[in-house]
C-alpha positions in Angstrom: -1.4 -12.9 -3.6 1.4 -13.5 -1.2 2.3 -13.2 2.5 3.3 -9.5 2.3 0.6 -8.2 0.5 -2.3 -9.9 2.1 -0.6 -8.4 5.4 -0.2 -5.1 4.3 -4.2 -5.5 3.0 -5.3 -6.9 6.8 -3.6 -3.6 8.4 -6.2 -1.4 6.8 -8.1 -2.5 9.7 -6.3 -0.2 11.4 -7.7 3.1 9.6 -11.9 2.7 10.0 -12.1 3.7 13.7 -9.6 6.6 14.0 -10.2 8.1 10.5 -14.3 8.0 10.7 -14.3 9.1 14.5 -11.5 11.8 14.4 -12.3 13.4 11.7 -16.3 13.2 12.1 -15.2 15.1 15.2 -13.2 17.6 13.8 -15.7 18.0 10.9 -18.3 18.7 13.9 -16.0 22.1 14.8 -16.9 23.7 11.6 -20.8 22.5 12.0 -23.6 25.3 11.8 -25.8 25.0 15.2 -24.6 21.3 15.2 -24.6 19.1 18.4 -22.2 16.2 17.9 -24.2 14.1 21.6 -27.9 14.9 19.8 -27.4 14.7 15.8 -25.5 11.7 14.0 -22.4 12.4 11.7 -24.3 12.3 8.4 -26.6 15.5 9.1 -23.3 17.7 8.4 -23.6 16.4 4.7 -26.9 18.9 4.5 -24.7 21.7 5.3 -22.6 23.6 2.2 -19.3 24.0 4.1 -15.9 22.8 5.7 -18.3 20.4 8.0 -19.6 18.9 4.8 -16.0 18.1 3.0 -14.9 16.8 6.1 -17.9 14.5 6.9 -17.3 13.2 3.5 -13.6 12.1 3.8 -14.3 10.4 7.2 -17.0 8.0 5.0 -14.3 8.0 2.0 -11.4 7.0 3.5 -13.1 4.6 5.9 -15.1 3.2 3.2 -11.9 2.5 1.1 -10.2 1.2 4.1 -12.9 -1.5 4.9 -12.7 -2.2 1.5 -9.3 -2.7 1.3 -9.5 -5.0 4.9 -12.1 -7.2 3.5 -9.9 -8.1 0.3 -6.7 -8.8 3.3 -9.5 -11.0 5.6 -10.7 -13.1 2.5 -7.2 -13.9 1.3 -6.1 -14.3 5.1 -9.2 -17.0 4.9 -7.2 -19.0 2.8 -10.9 -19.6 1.2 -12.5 -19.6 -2.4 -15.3 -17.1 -0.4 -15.5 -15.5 2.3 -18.9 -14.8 3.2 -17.6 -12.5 6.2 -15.0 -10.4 3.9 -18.0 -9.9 1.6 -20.0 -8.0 4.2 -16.8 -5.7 5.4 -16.8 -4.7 1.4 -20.4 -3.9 1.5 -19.7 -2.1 4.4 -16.6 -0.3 3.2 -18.9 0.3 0.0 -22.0 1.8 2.2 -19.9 4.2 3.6 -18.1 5.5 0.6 -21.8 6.3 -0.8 -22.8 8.1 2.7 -19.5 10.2 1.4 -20.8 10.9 -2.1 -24.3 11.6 -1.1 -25.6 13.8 1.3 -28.2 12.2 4.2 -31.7 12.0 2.8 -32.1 10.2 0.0 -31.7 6.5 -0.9 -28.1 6.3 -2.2 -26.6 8.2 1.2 -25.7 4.7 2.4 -26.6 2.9 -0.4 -30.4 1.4 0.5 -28.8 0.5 4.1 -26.6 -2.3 2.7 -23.7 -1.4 5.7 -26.6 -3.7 7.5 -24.6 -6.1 6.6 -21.7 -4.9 9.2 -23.3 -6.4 11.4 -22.7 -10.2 10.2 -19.3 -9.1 9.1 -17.5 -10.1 12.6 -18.8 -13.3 13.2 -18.8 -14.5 9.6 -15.3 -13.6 9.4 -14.6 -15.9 12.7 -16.4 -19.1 10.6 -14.0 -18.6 7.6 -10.8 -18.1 9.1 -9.1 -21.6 9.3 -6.2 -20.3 11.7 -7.4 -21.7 14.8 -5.1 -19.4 17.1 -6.7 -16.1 15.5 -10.0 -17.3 16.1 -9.8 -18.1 19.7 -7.7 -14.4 20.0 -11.1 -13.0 18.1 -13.7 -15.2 19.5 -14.4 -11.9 22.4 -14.3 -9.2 20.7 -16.4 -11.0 18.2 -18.9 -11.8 20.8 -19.4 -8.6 22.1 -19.3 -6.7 18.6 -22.1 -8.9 17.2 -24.2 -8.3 20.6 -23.9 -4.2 20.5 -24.1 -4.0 16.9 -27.6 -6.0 17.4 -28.5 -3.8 20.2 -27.9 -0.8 18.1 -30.3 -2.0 15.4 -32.9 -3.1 17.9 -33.0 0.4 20.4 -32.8 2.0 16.7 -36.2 0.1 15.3 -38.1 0.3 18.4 -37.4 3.9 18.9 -35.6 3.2 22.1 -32.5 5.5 21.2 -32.3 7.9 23.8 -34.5 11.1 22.2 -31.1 14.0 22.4 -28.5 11.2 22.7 -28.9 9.6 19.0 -25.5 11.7 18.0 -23.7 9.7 20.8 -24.9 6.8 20.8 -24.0 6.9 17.0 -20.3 7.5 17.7 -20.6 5.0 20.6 -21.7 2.3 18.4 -19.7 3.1 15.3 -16.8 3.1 17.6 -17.3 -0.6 19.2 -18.2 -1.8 15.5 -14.6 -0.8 13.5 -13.3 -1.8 16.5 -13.3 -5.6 15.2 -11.1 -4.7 12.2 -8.8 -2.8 14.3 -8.2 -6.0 16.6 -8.2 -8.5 13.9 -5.3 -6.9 12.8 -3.6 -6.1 15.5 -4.0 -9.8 16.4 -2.6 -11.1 13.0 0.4 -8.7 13.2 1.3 -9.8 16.3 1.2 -13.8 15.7 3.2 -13.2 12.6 5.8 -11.2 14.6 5.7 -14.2 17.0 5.9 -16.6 14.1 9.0 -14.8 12.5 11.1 -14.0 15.7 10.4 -17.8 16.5 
């Protein structure tokens, strides 16, 4: 797979936040008696409406674009495996089943495998072998990783704020597609160096 390609695969990163939050927020608008601070994104999925279909392309096209990343970060890697690219695809893969089934059953997230999210930035740091991207991510890494363990921890003990769970959600969510937003960002703009250079 050359340069371009790989490139064009890494800017996908660009697509998770803006497409899940924006348009989890617009499906919220067409919501029966939903509150988007108290209830998290996936309870619109139990509704039969415009909510619904809208809820569901914010988890599709996320999904796909997370996919999609994870292919551009393992070829970026330059390794045989990426253990880190893996998890963005099971991510990206999580989310395009929270789009095809509705919250409540097992396959709405596919058996929690977007867990793996949470390994995804930090992994991704090990296998990259350009040293200059690394020390760019290293920060954002760090505090990803922290609030995406803080998430799963207030979330197991039952410390997420009773009322607040649908903000905290978006909160969260946000600060985790933030890494693949950045990543790419950061690669874009070293190759721009590299080429005016």
């Amino acid at each position: 797979m050359n340069t371009s390609t790989t490139n064009q695969l890494v800017k996908a990163g660009y697509i998770p936040l803006p497409a899940w939050l924006i348009l989890s927020t617009i499906a919220g608008f067409f919501a029966v008696d939903y509150n988007p601070i108290s209830s998290h994104v996936s309870v619109m999925t139990l509704q039969d409406n415009t909510a619904h279909f809208i809820a569901n392309i914010a988890a599709l096209s996320s999904g796909a674009a997370l996919i999609l990343f994870g292919i551009g970060v393992w070829k970026f890697s330059q390794r045989a495996f990426s253990a880190g690219s893996l998890c963005w695809i099971i991510f990206g893969i999580s989310m395009i089943a929270n789009g095809i089934w509705p919250m409540g059953g097992p396959m709405h997230g596919l058996y929690i495998i977007g867990i793996f999210s949470i390994l995804a930035p930090a992994l991704c740091l090990l296998d990259i072998q350009d040293s200059e991207i690394r020390n760019k991510l290293h920060g954002i890494t760090v505090f990803v990783s922290l609030s995406a363990m803080l998430y799963l921890w207030l979330a197991l003990n039952g410390f997420d704020p009773e009322g607040y769970q649908g903000l905290t959600q978006r909160i969260f969510g946000s600060i985790n597609y933030l890494w693949p937003l950045v990543f790419a960002y950061k690669v874009s703009q070293t190759r721009t160096a590299t080429e005016t250079n």
